[in-house]
C-alpha positions as a printed NumPy array, in Angstrom:
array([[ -97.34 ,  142.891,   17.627],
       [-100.591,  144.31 ,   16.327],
       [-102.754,  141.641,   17.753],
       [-106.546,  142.54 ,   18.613],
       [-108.009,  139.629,   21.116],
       [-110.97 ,  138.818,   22.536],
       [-110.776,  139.487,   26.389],
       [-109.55 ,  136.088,   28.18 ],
       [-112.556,  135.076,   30.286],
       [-113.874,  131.113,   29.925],
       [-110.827,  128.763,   29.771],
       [-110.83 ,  125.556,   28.126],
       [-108.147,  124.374,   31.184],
       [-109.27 ,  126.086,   34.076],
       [-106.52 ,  124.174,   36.304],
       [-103.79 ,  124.758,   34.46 ],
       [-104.346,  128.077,   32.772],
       [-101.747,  130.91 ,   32.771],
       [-104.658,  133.494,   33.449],
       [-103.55 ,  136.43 ,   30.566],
       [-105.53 ,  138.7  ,   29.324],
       [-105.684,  136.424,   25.858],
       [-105.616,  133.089,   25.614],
       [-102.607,  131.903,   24.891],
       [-103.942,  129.711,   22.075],
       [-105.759,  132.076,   20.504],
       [-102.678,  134.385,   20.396],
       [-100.652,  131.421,   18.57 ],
       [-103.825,  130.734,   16.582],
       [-103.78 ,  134.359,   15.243],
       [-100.153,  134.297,   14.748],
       [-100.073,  131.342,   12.163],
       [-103.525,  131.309,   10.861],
       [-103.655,  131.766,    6.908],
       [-103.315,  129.16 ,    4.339],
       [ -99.528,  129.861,    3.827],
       [ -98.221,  131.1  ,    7.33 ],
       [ -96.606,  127.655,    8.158],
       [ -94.829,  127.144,    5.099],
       [ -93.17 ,  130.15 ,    4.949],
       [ -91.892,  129.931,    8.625],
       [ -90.802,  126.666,    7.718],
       [ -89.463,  127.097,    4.466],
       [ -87.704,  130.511,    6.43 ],
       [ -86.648,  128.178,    9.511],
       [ -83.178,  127.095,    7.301],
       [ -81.95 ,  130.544,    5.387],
       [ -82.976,  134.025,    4.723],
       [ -84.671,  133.875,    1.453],
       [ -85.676,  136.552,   -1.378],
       [ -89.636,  137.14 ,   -2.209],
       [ -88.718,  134.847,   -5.733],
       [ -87.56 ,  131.986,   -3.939],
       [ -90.464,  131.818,   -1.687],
       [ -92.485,  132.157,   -4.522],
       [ -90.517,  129.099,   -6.029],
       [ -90.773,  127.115,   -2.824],
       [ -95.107,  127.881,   -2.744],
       [ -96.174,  127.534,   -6.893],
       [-100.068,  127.812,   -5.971],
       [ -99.859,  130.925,   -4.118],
       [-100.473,  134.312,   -5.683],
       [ -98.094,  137.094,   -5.408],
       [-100.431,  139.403,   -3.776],
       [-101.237,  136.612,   -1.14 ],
       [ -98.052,  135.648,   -0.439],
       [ -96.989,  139.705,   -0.161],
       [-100.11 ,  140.078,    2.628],
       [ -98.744,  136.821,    4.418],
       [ -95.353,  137.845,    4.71 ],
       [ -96.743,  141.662,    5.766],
       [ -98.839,  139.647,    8.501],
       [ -95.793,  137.948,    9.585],
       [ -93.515,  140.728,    9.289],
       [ -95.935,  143.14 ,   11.892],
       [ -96.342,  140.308,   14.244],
       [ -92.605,  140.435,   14.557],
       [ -92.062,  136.428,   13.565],
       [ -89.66 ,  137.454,   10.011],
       [ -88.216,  140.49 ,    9.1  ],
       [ -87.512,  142.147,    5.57 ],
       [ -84.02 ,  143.886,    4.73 ],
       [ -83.917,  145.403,    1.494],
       [ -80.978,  146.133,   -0.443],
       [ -80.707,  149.639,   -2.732],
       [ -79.437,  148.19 ,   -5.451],
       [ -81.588,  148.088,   -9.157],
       [ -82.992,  145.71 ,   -9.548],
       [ -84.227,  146.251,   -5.91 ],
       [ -83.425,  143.061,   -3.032],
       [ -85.281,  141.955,   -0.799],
       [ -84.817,  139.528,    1.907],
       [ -87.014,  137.641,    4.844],
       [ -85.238,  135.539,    7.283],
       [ -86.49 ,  134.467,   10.713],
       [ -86.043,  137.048,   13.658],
       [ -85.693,  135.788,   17.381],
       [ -89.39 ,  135.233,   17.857],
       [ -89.692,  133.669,   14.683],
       [ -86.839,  130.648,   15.844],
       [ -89.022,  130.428,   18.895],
       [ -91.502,  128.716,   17.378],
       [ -89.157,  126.568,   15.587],
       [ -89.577,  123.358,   18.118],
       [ -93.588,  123.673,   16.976],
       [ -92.734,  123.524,   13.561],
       [ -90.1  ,  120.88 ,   14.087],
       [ -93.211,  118.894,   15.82 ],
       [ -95.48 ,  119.229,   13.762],
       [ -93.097,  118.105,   10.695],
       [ -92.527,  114.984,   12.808],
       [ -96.748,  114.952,   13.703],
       [ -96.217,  114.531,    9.715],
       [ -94.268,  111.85 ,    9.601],
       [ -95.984,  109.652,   12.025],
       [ -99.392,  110.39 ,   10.531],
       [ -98.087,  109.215,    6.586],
       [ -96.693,  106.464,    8.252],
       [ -99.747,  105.203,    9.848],
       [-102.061,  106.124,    7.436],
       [-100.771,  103.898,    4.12 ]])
């Protein structure tokens, strides 16, 4: 993980704080910050999937942002990419065990989803 931190000094829960280094929110923040970081976890949480079917899955992204998103994702160790020698060249991204550890937050906030349409109409 390339992360670079701020130094873990003020905490917003001084009681119940795991005292790291880094906040542990800010590390999580980092992680999945960018407009298209969720989406492709979540859209990767299911099957492996090639760069065109992302693509498919996210029609307002642009290829060059969703290359830097999945090269931000890819060195923070939450996907990885195989790629096949074969012409024309394959590429995959699927989840790796990191990646499936933050499926329960994704699963929550999809439900966080739910509840909000539902109490919003």
């Amino acid at each position: 993980m390339t992360l670079n931190l701020p130094q873990h000094n003020q905490c917003h829960r001084k009681e119940s704080c795991a005292h790291y280094a880094s906040c542990p929110m800010v590390v999580v923040h980092k992680l999945i910050s960018g407009k298209w970081k969720i989406l492709i976890l979540w859209y990767l949480s299911n099957q492996t999937l090639r760069f065109s079917d992302l693509k498919k899955k996210l029609p307002d992204i642009t290829q060059k942002m969703l290359t830097n998103q999945l090269r931000s994702l890819e060195e923070d160790g939450l996907i990885s990419r195989t790629v096949y020698p074969i012409v024309p060249p394959k590429v995959e991204y699927a989840l790796t065990d990191m990646g499936n550890q933050m499926l329960p937050l994704l699963e929550g906030m999809y439900e966080y989803g739910i509840t909000y349409i539902q109490n919003t109409k």
